[in-house]
C-alpha positions as CSV (number, residue, x, y, z in Angstrom):
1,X,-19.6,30.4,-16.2
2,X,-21.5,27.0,-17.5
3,X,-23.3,26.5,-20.3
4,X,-25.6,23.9,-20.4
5,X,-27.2,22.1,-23.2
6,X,-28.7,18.9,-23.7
7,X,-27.8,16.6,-26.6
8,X,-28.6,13.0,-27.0
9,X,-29.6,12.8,-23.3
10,X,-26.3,14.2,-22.1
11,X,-25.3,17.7,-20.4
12,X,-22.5,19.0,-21.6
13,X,-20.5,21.6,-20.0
14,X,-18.2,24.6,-21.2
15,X,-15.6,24.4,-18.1
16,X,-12.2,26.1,-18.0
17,X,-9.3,23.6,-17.4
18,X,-9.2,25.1,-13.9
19,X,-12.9,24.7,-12.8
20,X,-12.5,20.7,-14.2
21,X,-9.8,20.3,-11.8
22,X,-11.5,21.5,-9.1
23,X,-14.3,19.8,-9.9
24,X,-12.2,16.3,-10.0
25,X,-9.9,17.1,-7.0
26,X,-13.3,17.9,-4.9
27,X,-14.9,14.7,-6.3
28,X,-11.6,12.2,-5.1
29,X,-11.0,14.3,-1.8
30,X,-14.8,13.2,-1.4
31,X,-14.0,10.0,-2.2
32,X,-11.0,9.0,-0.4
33,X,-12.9,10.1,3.3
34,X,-15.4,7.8,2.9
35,X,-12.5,4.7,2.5
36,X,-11.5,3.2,5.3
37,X,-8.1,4.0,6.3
38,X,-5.7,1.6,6.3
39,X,-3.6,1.3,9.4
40,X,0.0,0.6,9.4
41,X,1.4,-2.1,12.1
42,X,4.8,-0.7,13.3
43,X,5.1,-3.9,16.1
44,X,8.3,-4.6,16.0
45,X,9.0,-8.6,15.9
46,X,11.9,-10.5,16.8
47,X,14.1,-13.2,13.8
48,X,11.9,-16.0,15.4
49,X,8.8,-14.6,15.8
50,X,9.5,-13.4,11.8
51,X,10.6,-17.3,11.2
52,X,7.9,-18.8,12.5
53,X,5.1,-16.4,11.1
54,X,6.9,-17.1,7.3
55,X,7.6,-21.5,8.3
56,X,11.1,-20.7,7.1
57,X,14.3,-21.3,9.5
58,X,16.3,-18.2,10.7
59,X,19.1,-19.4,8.2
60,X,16.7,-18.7,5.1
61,X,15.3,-15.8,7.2
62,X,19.0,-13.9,6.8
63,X,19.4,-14.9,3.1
64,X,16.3,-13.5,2.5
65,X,18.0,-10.2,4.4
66,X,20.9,-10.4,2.6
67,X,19.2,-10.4,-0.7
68,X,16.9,-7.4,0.3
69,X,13.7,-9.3,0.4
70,X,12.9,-8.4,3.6
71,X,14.3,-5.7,5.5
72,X,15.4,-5.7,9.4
73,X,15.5,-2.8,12.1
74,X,18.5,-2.5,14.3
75,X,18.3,-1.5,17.7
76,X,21.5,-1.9,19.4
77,X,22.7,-5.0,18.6
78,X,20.0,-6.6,18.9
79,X,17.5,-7.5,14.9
80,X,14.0,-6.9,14.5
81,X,11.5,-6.7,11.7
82,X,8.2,-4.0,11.1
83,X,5.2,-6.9,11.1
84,X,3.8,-4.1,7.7
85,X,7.3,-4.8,6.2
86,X,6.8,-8.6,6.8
87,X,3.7,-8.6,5.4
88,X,4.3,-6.0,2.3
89,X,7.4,-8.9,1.5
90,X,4.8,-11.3,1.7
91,X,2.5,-10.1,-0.5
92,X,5.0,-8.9,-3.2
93,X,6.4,-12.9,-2.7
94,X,2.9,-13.4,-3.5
95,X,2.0,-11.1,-6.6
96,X,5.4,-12.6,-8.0
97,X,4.8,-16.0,-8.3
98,X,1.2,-15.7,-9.3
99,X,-0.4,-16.8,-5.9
100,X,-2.7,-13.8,-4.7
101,X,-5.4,-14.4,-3.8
């Protein structure tokens, strides 16, 4: 199944297509459990909480709906934003101007 040789200080390996995949799909499974997961913050905030987190009014806070920057949640009649949604908007403001950090 492998044959192993040496040459210039480096094993080589005859693998199948199929046994390399496995190989790489064990290795990132492996991997990925040892990274901390990231958890997603559903909290639910209201159009001033939003305005006041961003120091914009709630007048530029509905353009920015408008225009699909950020997006709300409606629950009856009433308008509220995902805090993860907030902050993705935030950091894509942020990778589009240049200003990550």
């Amino acid at each position: 199944m492998l044959d192993n040789r040496i040459q210039n200080n480096r094993l080589i390996f005859n693998l199948d297509e199929d046994e390399l995949r496995c190989i790489i799909e064990e290795s990132v499974a492996k991997v990925l459990q040892k990274m901390p997961q990231e958890t997603v913050d559903d909290t639910l905030l209201t159009r001033k909480e939003v305005a006041k987190l961003l120091k914009v009014s709630l007048v530029t806070l509905n353009q920015w709906r408008r225009e699909g920057i950020i997006s709300q949640q409606k629950i009856k009649s009433r308008v509220y934003f995902l805090k993860s949604q907030v902050m993705r908007a935030i950091n894509n403001a942020e990778e589009k101007n240049g200003r990550k950090k």
